[in-house]
C-alpha positions in Angstrom: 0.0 0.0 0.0 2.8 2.6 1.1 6.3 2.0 0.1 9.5 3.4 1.8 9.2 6.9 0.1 5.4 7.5 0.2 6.1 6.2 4.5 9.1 9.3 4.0 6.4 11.6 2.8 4.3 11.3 5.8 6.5 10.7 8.8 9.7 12.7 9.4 12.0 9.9 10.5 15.1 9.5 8.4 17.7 6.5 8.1 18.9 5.1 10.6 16.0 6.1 12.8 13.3 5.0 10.4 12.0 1.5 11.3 9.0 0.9 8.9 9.7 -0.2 5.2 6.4 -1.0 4.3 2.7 -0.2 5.1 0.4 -3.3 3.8 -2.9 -2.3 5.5 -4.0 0.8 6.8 -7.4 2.7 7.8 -7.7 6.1 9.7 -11.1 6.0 8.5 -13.2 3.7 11.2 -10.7 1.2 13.1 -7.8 3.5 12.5 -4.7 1.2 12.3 -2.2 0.5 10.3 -0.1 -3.2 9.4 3.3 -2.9 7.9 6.8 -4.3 8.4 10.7 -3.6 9.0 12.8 -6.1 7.3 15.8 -6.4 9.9 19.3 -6.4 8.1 22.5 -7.9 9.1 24.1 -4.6 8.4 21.9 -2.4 10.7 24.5 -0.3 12.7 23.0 -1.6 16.4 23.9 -4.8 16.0 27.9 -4.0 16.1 27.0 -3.4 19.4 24.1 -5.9 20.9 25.5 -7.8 20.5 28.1 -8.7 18.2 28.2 -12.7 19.2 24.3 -13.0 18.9 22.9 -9.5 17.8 19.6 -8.9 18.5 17.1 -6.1 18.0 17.2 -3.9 21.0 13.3 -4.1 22.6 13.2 0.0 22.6 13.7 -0.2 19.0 11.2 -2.7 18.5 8.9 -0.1 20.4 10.1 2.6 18.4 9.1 0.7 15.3 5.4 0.3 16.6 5.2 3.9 17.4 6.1 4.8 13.6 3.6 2.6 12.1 1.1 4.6 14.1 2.6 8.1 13.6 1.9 6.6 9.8 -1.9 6.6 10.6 -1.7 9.6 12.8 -0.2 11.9 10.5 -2.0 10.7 7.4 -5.3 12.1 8.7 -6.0 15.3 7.2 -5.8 17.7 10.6 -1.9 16.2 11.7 -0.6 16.3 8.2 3.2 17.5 8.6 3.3 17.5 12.7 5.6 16.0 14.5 5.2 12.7 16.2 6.6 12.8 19.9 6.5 10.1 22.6 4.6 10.5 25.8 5.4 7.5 27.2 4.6 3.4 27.4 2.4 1.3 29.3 1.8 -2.6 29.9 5.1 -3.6 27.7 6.3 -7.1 27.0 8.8 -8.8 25.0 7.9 -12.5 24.3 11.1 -13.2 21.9 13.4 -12.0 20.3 14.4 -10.4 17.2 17.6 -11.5 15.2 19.1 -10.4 11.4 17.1 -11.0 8.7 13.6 -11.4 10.6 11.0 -9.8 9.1 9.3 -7.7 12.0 5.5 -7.1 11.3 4.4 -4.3 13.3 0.2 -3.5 14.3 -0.8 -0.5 15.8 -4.2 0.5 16.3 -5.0 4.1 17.9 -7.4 3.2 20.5 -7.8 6.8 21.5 -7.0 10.2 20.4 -8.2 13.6 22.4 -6.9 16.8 20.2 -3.2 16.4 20.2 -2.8 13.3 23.0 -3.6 9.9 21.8 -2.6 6.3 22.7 -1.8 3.3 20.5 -1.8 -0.3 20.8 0.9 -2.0 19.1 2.1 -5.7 18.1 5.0 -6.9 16.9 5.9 -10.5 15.7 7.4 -12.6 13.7 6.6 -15.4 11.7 2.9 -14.9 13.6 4.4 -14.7 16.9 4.1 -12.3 19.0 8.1 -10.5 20.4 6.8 -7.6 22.0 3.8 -5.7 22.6 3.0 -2.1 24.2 0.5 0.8 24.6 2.1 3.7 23.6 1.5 7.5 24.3 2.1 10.0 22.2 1.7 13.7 21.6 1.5 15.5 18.0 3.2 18.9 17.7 
């Protein structure tokens, strides 16, 4: 649905920071949500350091990437258009596995509530249909 440029176009987080290559599903409409993925390289720079014997994705960044798939919905409804998406905080996180080079990390996150600029998301991530971490996040649009 949204390759890596048209994501580029709507959020404004740039290599190495962006974590979402693709959106495959997305509705701000009713359920407002969106489904894409990061496919996790070998070469991403974090992994020279956890950890270079068995790297594995570091869970904040697996949160991170949650949070961008639903600054994706966010900011593709008409009133957010070219804000910025900031983090207000986390709430009822787990990680159930983990994340190694060339997984392919599907991210969910549905916006359960939004109040003006303050909303909070619920986000999955998994692999191969299991689930390796899972949050509500809070955020703030400015």
């Amino acid at each position: 649905m949204l390759n890596i440029n048209e994501i580029k176009e709507i959020i404004p987080h740039r290599y190495p920071m962006l974590l979402i290559d693709r959106v495959v599903e997305m509705d701000i409409e009713d359920k407002m949500f969106v489904k894409g993925y990061k496919n996790v390289s070998a070469n991403e720079a974090y992994f020279q350091g956890h950890y270079p014997q068995e790297p594995i994705m570091p869970g904040v960044l697996q949160i991170e990437a949650l949070a961008q798939a639903g600054a994706v919905a966010i900011l593709s409804m008409e009133k957010y258009k070219g804000k910025t998406p900031l983090f207000a905080g986390t709430n009822k996180v787990r990680f159930k596995n983990k994340v190694v080079p060339g997984d392919k990390l599907d991210l969910y996150c549905e916006i359960i509530k939004i109040k003006g600029p303050i909303g909070v998301g619920k986000g999955i991530a998994s692999v191969d249909g299991k689930t390796v971490c899972e949050a509500e996040i809070l955020f703030a649009i400015g």
